[in-house]
N, CA, C and O atoms as a MOPAC input file, in Angstrom:
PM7 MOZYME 1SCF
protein

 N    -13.32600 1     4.24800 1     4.32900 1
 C    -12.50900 1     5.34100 1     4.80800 1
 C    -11.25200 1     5.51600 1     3.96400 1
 O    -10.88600 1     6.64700 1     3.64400 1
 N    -10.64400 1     4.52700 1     3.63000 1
 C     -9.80400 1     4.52300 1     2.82300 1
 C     -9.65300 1     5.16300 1     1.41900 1
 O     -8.65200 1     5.69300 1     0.93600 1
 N    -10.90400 1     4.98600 1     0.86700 1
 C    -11.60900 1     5.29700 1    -0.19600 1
 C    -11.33300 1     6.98600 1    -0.48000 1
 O    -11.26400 1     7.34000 1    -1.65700 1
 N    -11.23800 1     7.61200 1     0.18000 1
 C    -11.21700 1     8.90400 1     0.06600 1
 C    -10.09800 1     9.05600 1    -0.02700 1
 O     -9.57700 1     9.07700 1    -1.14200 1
 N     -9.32400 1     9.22100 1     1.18800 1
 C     -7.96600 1     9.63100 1    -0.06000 1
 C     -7.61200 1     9.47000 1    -1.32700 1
 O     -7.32500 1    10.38200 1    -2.10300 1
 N     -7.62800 1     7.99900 1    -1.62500 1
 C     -7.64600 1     7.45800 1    -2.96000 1
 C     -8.03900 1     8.62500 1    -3.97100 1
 O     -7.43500 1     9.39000 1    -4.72300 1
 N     -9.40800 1     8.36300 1    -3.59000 1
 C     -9.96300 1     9.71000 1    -4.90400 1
 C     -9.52900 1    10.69500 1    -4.94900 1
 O     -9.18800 1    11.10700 1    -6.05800 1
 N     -9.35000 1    11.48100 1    -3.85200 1
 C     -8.92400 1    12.42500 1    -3.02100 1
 C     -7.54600 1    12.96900 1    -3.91700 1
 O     -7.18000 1    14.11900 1    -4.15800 1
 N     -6.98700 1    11.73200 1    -4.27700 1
 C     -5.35600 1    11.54400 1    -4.82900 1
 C     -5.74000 1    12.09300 1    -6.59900 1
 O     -5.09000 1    13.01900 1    -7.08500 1
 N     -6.67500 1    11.49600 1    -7.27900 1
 C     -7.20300 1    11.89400 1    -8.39700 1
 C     -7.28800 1    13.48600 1    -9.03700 1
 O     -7.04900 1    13.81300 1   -10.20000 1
 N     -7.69900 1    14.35100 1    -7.91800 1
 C     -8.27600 1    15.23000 1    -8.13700 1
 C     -7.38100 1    16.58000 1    -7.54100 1
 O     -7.49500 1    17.74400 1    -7.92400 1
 N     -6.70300 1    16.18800 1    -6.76600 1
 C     -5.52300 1    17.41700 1    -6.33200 1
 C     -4.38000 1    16.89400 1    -5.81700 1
 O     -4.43100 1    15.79300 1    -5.26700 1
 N     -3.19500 1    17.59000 1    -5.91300 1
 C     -1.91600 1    16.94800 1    -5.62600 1
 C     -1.97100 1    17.91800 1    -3.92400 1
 O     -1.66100 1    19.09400 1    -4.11600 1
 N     -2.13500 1    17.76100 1    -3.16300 1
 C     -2.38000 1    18.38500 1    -2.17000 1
 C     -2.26800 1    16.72000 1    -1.09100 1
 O     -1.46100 1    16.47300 1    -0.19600 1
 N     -3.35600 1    15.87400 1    -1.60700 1
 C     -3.22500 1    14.36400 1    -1.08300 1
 C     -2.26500 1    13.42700 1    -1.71000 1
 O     -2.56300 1    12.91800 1    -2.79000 1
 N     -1.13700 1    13.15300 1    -1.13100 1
 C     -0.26300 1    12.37400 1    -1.44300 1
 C     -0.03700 1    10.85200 1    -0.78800 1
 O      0.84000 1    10.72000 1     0.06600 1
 N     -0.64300 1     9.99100 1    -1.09900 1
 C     -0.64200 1     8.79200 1    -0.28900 1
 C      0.58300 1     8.08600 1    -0.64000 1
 O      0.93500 1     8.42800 1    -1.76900 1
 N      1.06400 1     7.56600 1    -0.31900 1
 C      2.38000 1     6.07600 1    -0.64000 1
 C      1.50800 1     4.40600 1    -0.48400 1
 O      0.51600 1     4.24000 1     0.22600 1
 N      1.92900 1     3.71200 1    -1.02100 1
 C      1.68500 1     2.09700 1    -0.78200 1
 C      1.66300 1     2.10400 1     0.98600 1
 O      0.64400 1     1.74000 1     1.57200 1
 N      3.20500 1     2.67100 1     1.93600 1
 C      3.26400 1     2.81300 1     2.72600 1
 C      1.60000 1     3.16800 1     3.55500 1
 O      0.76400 1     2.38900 1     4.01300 1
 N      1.62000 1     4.33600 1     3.49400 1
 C      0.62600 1     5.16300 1     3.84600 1
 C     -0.83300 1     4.41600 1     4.12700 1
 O     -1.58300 1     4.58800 1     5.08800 1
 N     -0.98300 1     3.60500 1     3.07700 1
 C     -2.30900 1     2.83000 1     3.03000 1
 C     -1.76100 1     1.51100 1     3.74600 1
 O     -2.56700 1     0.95900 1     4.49500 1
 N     -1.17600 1     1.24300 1     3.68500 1
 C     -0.54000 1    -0.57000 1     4.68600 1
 C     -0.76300 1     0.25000 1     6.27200 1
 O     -1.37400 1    -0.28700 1     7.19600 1
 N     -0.21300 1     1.47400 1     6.35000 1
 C     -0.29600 1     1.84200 1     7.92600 1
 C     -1.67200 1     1.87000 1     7.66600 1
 O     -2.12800 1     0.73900 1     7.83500 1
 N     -2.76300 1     2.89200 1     7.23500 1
 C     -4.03400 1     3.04400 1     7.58900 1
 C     -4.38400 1     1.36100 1     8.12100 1
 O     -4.43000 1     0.74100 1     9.18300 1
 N     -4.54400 1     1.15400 1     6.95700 1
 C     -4.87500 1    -0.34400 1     7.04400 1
 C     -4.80400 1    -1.39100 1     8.38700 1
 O     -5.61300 1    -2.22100 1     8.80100 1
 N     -3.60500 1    -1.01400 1     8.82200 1
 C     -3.13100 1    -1.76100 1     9.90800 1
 C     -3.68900 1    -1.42600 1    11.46000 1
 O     -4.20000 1    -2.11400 1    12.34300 1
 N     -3.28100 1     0.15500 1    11.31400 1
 C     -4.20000 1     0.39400 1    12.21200 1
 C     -5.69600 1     0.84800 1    12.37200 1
 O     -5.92400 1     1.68500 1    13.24600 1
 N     -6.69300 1     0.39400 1    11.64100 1
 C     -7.91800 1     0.19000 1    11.16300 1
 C     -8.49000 1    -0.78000 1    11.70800 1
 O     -9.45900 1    -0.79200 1    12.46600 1
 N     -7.53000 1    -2.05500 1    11.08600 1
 C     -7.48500 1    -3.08100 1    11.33400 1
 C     -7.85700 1    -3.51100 1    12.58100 1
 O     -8.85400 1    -4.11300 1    12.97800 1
 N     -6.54400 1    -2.95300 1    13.31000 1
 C     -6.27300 1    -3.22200 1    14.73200 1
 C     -7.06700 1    -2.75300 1    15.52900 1
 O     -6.85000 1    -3.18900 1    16.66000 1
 N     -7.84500 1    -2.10400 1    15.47900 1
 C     -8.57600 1    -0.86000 1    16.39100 1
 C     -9.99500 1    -2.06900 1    16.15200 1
 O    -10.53300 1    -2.61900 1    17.11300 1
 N    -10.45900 1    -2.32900 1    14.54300 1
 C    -11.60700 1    -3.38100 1    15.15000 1
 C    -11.59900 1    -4.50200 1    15.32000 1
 O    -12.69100 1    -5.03000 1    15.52700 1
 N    -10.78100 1    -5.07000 1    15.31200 1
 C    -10.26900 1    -6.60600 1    16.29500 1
 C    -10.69700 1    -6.20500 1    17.22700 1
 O    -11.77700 1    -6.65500 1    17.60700 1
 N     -9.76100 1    -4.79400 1    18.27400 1
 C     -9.87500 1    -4.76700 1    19.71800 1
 C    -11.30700 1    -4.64200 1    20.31100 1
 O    -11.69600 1    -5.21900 1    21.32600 1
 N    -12.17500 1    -3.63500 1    19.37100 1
 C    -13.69000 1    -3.67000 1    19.53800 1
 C    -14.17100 1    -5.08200 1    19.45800 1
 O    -15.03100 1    -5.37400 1    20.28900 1
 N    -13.72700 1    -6.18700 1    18.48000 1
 C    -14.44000 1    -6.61900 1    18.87500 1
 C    -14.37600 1    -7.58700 1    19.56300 1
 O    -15.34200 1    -8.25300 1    19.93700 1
 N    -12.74800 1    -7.86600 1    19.92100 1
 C    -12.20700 1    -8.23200 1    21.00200 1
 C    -13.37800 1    -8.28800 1    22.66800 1
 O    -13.92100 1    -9.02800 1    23.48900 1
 N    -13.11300 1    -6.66900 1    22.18500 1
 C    -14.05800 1    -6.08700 1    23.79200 1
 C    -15.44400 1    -6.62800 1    23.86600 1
 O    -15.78000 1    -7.20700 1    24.89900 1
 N    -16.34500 1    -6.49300 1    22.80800 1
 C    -17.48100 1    -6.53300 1    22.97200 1
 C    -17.89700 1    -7.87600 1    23.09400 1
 O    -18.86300 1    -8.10200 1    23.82300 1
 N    -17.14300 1    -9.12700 1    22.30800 1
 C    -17.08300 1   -10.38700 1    22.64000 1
 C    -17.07300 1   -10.85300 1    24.64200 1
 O    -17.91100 1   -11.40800 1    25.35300 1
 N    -15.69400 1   -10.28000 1    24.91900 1
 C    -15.26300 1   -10.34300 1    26.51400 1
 C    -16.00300 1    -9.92700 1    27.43200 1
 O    -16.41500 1   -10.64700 1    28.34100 1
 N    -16.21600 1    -8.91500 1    27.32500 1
 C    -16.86700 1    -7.72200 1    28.07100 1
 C    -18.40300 1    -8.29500 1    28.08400 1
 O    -18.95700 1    -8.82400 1    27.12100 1
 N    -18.95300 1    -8.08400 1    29.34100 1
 C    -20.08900 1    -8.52900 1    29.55800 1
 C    -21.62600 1    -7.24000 1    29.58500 1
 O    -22.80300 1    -7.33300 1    29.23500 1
 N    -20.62700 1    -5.92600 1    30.30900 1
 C    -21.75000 1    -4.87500 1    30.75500 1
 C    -21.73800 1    -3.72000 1    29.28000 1
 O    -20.75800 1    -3.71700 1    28.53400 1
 N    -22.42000 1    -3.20000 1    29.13600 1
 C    -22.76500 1    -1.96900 1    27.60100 1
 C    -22.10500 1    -1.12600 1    28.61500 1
 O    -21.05800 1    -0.63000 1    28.19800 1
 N    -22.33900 1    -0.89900 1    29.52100 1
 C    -21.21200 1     0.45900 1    29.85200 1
 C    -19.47200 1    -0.04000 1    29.39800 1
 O    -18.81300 1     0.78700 1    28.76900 1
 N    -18.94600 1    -1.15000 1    29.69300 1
 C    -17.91500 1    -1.74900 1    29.70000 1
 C    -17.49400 1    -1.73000 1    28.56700 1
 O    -16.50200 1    -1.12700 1    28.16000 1
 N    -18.15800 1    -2.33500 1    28.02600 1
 C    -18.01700 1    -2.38100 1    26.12300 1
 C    -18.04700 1    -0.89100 1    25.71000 1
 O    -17.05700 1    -0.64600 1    25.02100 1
 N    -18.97200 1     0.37200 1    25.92200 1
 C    -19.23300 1     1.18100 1    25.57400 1
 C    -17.42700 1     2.38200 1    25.80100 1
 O    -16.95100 1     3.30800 1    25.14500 1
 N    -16.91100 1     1.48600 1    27.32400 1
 C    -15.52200 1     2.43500 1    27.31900 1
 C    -14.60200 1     1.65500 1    26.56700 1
 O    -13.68300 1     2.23500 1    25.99000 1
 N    -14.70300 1     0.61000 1    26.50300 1
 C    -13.62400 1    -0.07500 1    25.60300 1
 C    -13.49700 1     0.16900 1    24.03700 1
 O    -12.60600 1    -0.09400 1    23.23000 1
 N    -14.73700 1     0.77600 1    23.92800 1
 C    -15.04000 1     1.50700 1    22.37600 1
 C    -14.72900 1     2.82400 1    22.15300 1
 O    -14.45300 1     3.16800 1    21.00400 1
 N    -14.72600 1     3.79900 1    23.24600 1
 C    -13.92100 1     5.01000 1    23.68500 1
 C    -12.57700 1     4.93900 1    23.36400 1
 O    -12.01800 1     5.64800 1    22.52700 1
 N    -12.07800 1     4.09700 1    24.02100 1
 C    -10.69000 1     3.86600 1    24.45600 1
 C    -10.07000 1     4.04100 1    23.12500 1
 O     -9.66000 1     5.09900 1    22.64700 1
 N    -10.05400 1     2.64100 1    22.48600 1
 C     -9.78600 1     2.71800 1    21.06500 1
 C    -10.19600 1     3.64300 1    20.16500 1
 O     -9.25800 1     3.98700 1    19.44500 1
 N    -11.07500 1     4.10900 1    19.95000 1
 C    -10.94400 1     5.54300 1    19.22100 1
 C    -10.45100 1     6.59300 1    19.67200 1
 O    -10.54700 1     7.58600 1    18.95200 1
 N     -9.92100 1     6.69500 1    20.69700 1
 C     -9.12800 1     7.83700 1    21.11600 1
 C     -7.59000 1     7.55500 1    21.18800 1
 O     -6.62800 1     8.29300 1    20.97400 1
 N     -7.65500 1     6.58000 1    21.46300 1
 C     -6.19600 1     5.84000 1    20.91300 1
 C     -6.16500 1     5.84900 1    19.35300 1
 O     -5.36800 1     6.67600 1    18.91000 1
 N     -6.81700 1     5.15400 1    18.44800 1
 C     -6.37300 1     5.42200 1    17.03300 1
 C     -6.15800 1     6.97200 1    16.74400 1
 O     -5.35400 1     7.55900 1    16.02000 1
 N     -7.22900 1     7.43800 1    17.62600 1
 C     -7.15100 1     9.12300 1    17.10600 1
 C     -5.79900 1     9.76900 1    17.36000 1
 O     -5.39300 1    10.55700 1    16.50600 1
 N     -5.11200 1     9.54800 1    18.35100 1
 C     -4.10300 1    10.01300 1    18.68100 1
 C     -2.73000 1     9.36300 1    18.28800 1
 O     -1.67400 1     9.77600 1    18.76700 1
 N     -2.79800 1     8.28400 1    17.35900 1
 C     -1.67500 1     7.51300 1    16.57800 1
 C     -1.69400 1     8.33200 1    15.25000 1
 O     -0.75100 1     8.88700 1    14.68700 1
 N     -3.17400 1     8.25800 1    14.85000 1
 C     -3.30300 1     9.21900 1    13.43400 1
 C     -2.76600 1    10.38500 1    13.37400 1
 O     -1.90200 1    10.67400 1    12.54700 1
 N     -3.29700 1    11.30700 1    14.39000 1
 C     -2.67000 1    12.75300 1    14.46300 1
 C     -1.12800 1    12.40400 1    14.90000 1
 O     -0.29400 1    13.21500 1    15.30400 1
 N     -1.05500 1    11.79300 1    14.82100 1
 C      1.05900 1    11.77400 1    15.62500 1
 C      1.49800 1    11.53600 1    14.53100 1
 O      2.58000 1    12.10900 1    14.41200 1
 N      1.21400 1    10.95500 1    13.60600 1
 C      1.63400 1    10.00800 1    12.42400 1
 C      1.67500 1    11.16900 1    11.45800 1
 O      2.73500 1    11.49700 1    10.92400 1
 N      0.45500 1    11.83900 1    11.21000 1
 C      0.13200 1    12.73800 1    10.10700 1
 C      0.65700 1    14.11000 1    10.07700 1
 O      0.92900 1    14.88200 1     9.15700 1
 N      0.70700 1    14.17100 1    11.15600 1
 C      1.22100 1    15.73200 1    11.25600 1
 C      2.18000 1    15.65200 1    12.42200 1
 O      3.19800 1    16.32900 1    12.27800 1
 N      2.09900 1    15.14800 1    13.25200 1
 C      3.70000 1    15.05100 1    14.38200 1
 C      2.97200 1    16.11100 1    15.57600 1
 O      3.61200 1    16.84500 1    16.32800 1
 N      1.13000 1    15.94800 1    15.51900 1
 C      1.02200 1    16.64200 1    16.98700 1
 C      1.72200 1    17.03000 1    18.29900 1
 O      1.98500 1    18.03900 1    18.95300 1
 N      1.89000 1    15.65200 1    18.34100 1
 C      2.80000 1    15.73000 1    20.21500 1
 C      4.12700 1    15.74400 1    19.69800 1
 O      5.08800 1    15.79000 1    20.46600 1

């Protein structure tokens, strides 16, 4: 996932990444599959696991868009 911007950066000045920029992706990437697999370790039922896998992608989703553009 990362990967794309990168290139992304090559080919038009439109994508502007920082060192910054990629340490956040990174981090919260990171963090989001620990918690999966946090969950899926803990968690005993596929429905259970299946919202705890929700959760976190709708949570990263909504750190990304806050971050990137200042949605909320």
């Amino acid at each position: 996932m990362l990967l794309l911007p990168a290139v992304s950066m090559l080919f038009t000045e439109s994508v502007n990444w920082g060192v910054e920029d990629f340490a956040f992706a990174i981090l919260l990437l990171g963090s989001a599959g620990l918690l999966v697999e946090l969950a899926v370790r803990r968690l005993k039922s596929a429905r259970a696991r299946a919202t705890a896998g929700v959760i976190v992608a709708a949570v990263v989703t909504l750190i990304w868009a806050q971050a990137a553009v200042g949605v909320f």
